[in-house]
N, C-alpha and C positions, 0 to 999 in steps of 0.2 A: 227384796234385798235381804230381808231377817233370816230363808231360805238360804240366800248364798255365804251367806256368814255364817248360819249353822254346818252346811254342807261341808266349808272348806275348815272350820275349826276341827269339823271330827277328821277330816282324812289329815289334819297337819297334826294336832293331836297321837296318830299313829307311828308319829317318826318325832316331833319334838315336845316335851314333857310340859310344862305348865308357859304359858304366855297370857299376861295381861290383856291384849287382843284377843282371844280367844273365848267365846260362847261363853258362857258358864255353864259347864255340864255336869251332873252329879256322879261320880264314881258307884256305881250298883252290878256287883259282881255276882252272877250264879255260879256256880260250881257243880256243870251236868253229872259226872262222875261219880260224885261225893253223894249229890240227890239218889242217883242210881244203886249206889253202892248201900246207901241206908235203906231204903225201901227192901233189899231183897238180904238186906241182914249182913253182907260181904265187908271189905276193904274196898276202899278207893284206889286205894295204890297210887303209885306217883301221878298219877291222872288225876286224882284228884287236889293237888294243890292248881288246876290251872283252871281258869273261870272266864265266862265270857262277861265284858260289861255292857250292859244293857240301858245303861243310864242313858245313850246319846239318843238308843230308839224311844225310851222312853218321853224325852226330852223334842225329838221328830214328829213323834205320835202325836203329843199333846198339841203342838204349834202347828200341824195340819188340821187339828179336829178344831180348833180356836175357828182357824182362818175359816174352814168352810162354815163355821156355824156363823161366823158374821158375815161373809159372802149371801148366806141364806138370808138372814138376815135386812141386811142392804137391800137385798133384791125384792124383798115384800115391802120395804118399807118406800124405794122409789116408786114400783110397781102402782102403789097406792097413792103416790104422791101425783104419780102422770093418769091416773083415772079420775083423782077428783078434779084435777087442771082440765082435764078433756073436759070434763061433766059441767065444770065453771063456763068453759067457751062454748059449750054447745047450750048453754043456759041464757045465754045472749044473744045466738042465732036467730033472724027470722026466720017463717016458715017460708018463705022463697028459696033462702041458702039453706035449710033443711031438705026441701024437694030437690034442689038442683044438687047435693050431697049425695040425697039415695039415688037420684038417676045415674049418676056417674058408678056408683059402685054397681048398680045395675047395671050398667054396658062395660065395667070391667070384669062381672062377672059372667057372661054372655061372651067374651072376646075369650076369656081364656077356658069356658066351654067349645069353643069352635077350637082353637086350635088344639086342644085335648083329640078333637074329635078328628083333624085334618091327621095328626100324630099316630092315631091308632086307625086311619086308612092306608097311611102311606105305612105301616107298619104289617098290613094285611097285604097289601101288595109285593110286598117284598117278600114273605113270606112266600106266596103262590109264586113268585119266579125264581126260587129258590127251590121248590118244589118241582117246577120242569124243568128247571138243570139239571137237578138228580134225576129226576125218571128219563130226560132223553140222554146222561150220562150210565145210564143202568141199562138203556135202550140200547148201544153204540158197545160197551161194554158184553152187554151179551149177546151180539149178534158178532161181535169179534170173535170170541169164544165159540159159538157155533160154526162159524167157516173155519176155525183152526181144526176143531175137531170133525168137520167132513172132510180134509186136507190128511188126516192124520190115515184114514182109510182105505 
């Protein structure tokens, strides 16, 4: 939501001049021209009174960088919140509902071994009948071309 209120403040910003509603945004104008112009010792010439303001990306940058670091954030600190909870229930577990746990993940792990494996046959097979359509279309193919050109003699 802070996103869409920044976004629409700067492009309304570009056509109407100050509003209450409006981001608070800092006016911070460079002036390319004028930097350029002093570096190599010149005038700016009328170019350089015009300046781009920088403030809104400055103002974009910062509230992007915010957000992901608490994003990051958030995420370590759930992450850690749902490991010690697992580690709480499975500290309560008998060893029955422990062994009957790892078999299940045993046979989920062995089921989608097989069909890894059923994937990358039927993946083979298709390959080789792919491989005799081209050779008896390379076959049909050049024995056309062979009676056209005894035809031609």
């Amino acid at each position: 939501m802070l996103q869409l209120w920044l976004t629409t403040s700067v492009l309304l910003s570009w056509f109407i001049s100050k509003n209450k509603y409006f981001f608070p945004i800092p006016s911070l104008s460079i002036r390319p021209a004028a930097l350029l112009a002093a570096s190599t010792g010149g005038n700016a010439g009328p170019l350089g009174q015009y300046g781009i303001n920088i403030g809104s990306m400055l103002v974009t940058w910062t509230l992007r960088y915010v957000k992901s670091k608490v994003e990051d954030w958030m995420g370590k600190v759930l992450n850690k919140a749902m490991r010690a909870q697992r580690k709480a229930q499975r500290e309560w577990e008998s060893n029955e509902e422990k062994e009957e746990r790892k078999k299940a993940k045993a046979l989920r792990k062995e089921e989608r071994r097989k069909r890894r494996e059923e994937e990358a046959l039927k993946e083979r097979q298709q390959k080789v009948e792919d491989a005799k359509q081209r050779s008896a279309s390379s076959v049909v193919t050049n024995s056309t071309t062979a009676k056209e050109g005894e035809g031609e003699e």
